[in-house]
C-alpha positions in Angstrom: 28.1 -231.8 64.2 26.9 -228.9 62.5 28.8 -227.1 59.5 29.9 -223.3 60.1 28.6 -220.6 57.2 31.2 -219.5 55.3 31.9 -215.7 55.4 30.8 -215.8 51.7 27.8 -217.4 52.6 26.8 -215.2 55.4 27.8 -211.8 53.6 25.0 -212.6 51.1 22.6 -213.4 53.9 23.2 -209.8 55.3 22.7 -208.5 51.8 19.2 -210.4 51.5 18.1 -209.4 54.9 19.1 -205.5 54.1 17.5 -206.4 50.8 14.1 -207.7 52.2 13.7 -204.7 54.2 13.9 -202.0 52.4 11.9 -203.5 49.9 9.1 -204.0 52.4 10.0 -200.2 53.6 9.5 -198.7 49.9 5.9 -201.3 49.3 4.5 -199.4 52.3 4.9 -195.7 51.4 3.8 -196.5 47.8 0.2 -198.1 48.7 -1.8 -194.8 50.0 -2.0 -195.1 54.0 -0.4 -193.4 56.9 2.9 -194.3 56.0 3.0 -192.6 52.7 1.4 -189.7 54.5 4.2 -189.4 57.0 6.6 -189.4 54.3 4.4 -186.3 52.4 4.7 -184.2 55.7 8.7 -185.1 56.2 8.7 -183.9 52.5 7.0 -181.0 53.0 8.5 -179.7 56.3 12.0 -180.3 54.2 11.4 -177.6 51.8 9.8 -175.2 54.5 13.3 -175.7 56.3 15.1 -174.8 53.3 13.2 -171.8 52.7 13.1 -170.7 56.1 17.0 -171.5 56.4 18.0 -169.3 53.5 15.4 -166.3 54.9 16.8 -166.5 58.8 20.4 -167.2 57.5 20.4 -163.7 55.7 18.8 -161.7 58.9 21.1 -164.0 61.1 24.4 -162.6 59.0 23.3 -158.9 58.7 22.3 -158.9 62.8 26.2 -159.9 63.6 27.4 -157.4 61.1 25.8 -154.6 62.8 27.0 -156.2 65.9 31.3 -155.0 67.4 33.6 -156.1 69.5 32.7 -160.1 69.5 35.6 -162.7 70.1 36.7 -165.1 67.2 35.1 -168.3 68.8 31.7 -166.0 68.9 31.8 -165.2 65.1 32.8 -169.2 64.3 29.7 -170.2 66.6 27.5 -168.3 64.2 28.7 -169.5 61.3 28.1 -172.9 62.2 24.9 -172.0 63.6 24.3 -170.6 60.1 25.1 -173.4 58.1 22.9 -175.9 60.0 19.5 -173.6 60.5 17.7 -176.0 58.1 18.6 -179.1 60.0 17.4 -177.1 63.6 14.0 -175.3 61.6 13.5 -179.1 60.4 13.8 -180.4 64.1 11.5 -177.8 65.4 9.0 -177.9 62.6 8.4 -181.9 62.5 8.9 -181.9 66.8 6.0 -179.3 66.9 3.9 -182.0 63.8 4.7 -185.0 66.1 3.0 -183.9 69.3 0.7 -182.3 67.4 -0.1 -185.5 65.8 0.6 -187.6 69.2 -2.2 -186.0 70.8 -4.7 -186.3 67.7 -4.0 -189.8 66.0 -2.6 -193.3 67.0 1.5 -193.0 68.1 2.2 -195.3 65.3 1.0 -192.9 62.7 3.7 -190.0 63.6 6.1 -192.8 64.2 8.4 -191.4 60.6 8.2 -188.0 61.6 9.9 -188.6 65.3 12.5 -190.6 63.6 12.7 -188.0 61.0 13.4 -185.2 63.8 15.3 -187.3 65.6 18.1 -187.4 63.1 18.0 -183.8 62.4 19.0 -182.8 65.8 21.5 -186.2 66.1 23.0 -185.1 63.3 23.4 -181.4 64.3 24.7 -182.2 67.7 27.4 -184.3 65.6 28.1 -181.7 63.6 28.7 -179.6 66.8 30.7 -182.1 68.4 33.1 -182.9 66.0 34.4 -179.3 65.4 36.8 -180.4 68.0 38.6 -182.2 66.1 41.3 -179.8 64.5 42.2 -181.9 61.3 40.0 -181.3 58.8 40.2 -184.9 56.9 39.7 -186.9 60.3 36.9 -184.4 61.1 34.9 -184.9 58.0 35.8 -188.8 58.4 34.6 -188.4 62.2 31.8 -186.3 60.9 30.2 -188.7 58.2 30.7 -192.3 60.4 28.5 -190.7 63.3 26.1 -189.8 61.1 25.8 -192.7 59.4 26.1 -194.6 62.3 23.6 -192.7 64.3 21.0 -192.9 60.9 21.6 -196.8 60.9 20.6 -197.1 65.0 18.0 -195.2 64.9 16.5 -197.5 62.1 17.5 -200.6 63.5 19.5 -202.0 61.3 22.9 -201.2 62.6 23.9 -204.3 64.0 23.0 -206.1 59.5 25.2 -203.3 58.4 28.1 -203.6 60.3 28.1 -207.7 59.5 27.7 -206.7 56.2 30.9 -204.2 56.6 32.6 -207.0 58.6 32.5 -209.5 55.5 33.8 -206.9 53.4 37.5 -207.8 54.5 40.9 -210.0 53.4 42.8 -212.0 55.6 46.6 -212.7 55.3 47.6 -215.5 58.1 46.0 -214.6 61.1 45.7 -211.3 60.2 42.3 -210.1 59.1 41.5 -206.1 58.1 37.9 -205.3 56.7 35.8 -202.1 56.0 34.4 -202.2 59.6 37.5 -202.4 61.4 38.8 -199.2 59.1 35.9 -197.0 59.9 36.0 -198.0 63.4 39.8 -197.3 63.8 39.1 -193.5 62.3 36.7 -192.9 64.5 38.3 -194.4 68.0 41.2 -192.6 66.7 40.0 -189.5 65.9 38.0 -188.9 69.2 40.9 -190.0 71.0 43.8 -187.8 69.6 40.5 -184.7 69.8 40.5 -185.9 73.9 43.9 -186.1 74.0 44.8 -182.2 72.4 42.2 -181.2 75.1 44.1 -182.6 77.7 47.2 -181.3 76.3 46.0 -177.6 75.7 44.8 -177.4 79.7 47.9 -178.9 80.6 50.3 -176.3 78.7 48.6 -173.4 79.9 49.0 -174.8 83.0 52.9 -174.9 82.6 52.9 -171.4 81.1 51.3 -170.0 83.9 53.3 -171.3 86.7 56.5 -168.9 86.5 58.6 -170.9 88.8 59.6 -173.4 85.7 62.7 -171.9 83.6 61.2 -170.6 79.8 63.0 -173.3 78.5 61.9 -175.9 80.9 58.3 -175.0 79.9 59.3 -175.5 76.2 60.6 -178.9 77.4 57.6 -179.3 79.3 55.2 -178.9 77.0 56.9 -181.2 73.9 57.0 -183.6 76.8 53.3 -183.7 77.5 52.2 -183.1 74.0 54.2 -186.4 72.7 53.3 -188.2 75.9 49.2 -187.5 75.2 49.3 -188.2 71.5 51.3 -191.7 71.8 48.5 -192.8 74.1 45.8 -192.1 72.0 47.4 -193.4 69.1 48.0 -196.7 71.5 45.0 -196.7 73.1 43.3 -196.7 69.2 45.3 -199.2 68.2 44.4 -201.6 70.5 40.7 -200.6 70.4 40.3 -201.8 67.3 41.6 -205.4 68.3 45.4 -204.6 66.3 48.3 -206.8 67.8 51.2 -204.5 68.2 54.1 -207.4 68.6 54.0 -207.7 65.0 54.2 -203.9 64.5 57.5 -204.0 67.6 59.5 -205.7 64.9 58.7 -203.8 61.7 59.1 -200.8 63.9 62.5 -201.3 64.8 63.6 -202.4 61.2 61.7 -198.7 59.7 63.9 -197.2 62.9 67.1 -198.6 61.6 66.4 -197.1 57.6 65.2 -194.1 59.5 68.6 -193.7 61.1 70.7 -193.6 58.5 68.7 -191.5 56.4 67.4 -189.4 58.2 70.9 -188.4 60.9 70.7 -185.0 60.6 66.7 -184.6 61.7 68.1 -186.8 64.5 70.7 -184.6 65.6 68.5 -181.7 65.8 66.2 -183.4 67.6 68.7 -184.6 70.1 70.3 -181.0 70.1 67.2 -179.5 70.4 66.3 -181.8 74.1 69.8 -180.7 74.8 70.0 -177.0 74.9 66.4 -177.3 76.7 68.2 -179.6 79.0 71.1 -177.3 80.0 69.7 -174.3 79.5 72.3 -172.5 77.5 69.8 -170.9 75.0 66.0 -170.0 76.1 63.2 -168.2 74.4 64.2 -164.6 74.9 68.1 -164.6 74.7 69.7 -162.5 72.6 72.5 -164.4 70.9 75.3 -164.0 67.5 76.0 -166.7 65.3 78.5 -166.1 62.4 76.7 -162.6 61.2 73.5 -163.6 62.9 72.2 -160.9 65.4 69.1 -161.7 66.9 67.1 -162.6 70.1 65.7 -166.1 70.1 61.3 -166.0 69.2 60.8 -169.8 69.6 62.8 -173.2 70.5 61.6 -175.7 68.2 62.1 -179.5 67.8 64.7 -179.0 64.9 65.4 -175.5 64.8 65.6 -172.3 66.5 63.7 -169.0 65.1 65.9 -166.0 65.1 64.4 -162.8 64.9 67.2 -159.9 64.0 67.0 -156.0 64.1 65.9 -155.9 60.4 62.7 -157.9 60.7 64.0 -161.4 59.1 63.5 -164.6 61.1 66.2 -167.0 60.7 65.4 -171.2 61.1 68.8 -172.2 62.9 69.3 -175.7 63.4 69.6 -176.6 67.1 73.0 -178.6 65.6 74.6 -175.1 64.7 73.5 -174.3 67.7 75.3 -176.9 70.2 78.4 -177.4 67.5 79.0 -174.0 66.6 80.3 -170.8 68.9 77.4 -169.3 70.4 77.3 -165.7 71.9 74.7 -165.3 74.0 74.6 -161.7 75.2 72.0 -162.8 77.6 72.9 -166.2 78.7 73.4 -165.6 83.3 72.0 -161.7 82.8 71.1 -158.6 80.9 74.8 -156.6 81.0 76.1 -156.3 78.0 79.7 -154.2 77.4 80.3 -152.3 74.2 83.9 -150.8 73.1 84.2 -147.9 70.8 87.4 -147.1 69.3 88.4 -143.6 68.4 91.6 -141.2 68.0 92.2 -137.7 68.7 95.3 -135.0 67.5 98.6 -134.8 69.7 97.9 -131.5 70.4 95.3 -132.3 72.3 95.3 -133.1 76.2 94.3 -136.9 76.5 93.7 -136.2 80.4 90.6 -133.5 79.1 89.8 -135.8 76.2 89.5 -139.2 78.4 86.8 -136.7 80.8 85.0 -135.5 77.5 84.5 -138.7 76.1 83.3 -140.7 79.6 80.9 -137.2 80.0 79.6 -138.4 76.5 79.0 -141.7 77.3 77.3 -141.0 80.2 75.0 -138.5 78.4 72.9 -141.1 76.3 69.7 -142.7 76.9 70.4 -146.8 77.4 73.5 -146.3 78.8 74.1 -147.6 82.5 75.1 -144.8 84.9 75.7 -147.5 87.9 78.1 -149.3 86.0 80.6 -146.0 84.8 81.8 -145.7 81.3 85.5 -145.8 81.2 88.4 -144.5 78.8 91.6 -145.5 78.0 94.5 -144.8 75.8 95.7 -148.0 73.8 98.5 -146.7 71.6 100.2 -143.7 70.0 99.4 -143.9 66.3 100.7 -142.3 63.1 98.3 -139.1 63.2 96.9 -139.6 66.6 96.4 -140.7 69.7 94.1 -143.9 70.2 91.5 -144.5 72.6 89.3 -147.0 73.7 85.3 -146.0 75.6 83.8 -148.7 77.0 80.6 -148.8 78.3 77.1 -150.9 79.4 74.1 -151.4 78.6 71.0 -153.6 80.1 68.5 -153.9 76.8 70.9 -156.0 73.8 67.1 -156.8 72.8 67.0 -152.8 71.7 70.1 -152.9 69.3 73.6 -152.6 69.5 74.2 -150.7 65.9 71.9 -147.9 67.1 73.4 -147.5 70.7 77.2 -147.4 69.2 76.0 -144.5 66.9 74.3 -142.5 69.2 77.7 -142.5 71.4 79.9 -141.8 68.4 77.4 -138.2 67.9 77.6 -137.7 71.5 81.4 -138.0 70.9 81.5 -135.8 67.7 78.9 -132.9 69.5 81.3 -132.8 73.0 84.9 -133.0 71.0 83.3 -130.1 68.5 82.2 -128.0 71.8 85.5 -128.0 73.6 88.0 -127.8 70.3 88.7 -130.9 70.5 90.3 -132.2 67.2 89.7 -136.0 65.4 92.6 -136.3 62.8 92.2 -138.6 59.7 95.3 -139.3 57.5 97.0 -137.2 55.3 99.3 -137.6 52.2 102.0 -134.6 50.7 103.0 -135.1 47.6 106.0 -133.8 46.2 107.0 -133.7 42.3 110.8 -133.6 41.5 111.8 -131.2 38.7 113.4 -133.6 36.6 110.2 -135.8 36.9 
């Protein structure tokens, strides 16, 4: 029966093998021969590409300047097109030196130079590709393992490295992490959540376009999906990379339980928040009052509600205020919204005249509905006057409600002023005794 290697044992046979060859690659380009020469003309046709990079970069810049009207994605193509012109002028330089030298030498004496171009425009497509992914860590992390990934296969030597990254690991019980399996698990991951926000984007503009689903259904909708896309990616990584997840079931329910307690009130938003989507009491448009909030609602978020008012401030409600608290929601089943106005005239005046007047007001401004009449009432006999109550509608709460209340108090003040019409405002005689 033969004895197993120890990992020790084997790591430092990787290391000699990696060893051994690139000390017989760095013995051939120092004797003089073809090899060196390949490595002069890779040389070389690296500082031509640096030069001609920073010359075409300038006249590639001042062209889009002079150029109008291009969409954002256009302008962020050209930058990246920019900052990798050296790594394409290198690709089309040593391509153009490897025919060349295909056609007029032995294949094995261009061999370095094909390799050599045959990173440059690996590693460019890379660079290309993994602008997709939107977090700018797990991009760069993305980024760099292709690279070196793709460099490694094309020199045959991928399969040493990766046993030498594979011995470069600890084990507790069963469980055993190295280098390899971290690198691995960035990349699967990252390429995965990058598929799965594709997936997600096509699918929510999907939603967003269908106007049969409720505005608050879509917002439902599109949490739904998002979380849905992202958890399989993130599960799909996992078990990639060869990670038991009925360890993690366990130590995922005790973190859940610490969670809970500390963190109740995040919970009841969140919960609050999948209820008012649910029912539908509050959607993305409504125009609602909380306490001496005024606003109409800008977004429907998993722990809070925005809340633009008149003024330009955006308020961050808690959906909790918001299912707990007393609502008005000027828009909730429709548009209609009645406003009262309270105002008092002289005795001497005829209230049969004034209740006409002040409905013939009403009806005068702009936002006012003339389908749904204003109307006018008396409500009481006060000390200097007589009290009245206009009330009226309107179909835009989104517009203001301050504004519309003032322009029917001027309407008031201009028809009362026109027809004599007196608004009294308490008085006070004071007498002073003569013994005083």
């Amino acid at each position: 029966m033969q004895n197993a290697v120890d990992p020790f044992s084997e790591f430092l046979l990787t290391i000699q093998g990696l060893w051994i060859n690139a000390t017989a690659f760095f013995a051939g380009v120092i004797q003089p021969g073809w090899r060196q020469n390949q490595v002069i003309i890779v040389i070389v046709l690296a500082f031509l590409s640096w030069g001609l990079h920073r010359s075409s970069g300038n006249f590639l810049e001042n062209w889009v300047r002079s150029r109008e009207g291009w969409e954002k994605w256009q302008l962020r193509a050209i930058v990246q097109i920019k900052r990798r012109l050296g790594l394409i002028w290198f690709f089309l330089l040593a391509s153009a030196v490897y025919l060349v030298m295909q056609n007029i030498t032995w294949p094995s004496r261009s061999y370095l130079i094909g390799l050599a171009a045959t990173l440059a425009i690996v590693w460019v497509g890379i660079a290309f590709a993994a602008r997709m992914v939107r977090n700018r860590f797990f991009r760069r992390m993305v980024t760099w393992s292709l690279w070196i990934y793709a460099t490694l296969y094309l020199l045959n030597v991928s399969d040493d490295v990766a046993t030498f990254l594979d011995g470069l690991a600890f084990e507790l019980g069963d469980f055993r992490f190295s280098i390899l399996t971290l690198i691995t698990a960035i990349v699967v991951i990252g390429l995965l959540v990058t598929l799965a926000r594709v997936a997600s984007q096509a699918t929510v503009s999907t939603i967003r376009r269908n106007e049969d689903i409720s505005p608050s259904m879509q917002v439902l909708a599109v949490k739904a999906v998002q979380l849905a896309m992202y958890g399989i990616a993130f599960y799909m990584g996992v078990k990639a990379i060869g990670v038991d997840l009925t360890g993690l079931a366990v130590l995922s329910g005790a973190i859940g339980v610490g969670l809970g307690f500390g963190l109740q009130k995040v919970v009841s938003n969140l919960v609050s928040g999948v209820i008012i989507l649910l029912d539908k009491s509050i959607k993305p448009g409504d125009v609602i009052s909380l306490g001496e909030t005024f606003g109409w609602i800008q977004t429907l978020g998993a722990r809070y509600a925005s809340v633009v008012t008149r003024d330009g401030k955006e308020y961050l409600i808690p959906n909790e205020d918001l299912i707990t608290g007393q609502v008005v929601n000027w828009s909730h089943s429709n548009d209609f919204v009645r406003l009262d106005i309270h105002f008092g005239t002289a005795y001497g005046d005829d209230p049969h005249k004034v209740r006409k007047l002040a409905i013939a007001a009403a009806a005068s401004v702009d936002r006012v509905l003339s389908f749904k009449a204003p109307v006018c009432h008396i409500v009481g006999f006060g000390d200097s006057s007589v009290d009245y109550i206009l009330r009226f509608w309107i179909k835009d709460p989104t517009g203001g409600l301050t504004n519309i209340r003032g322009n029917v108090f001027l309407a008031l003040w201009d028809t009362f002023k026109e027809n004599s019409i007196s608004i009294p405002f308490p008085q006070r005689e004071v007498k002073l005794l003569e013994d005083s």
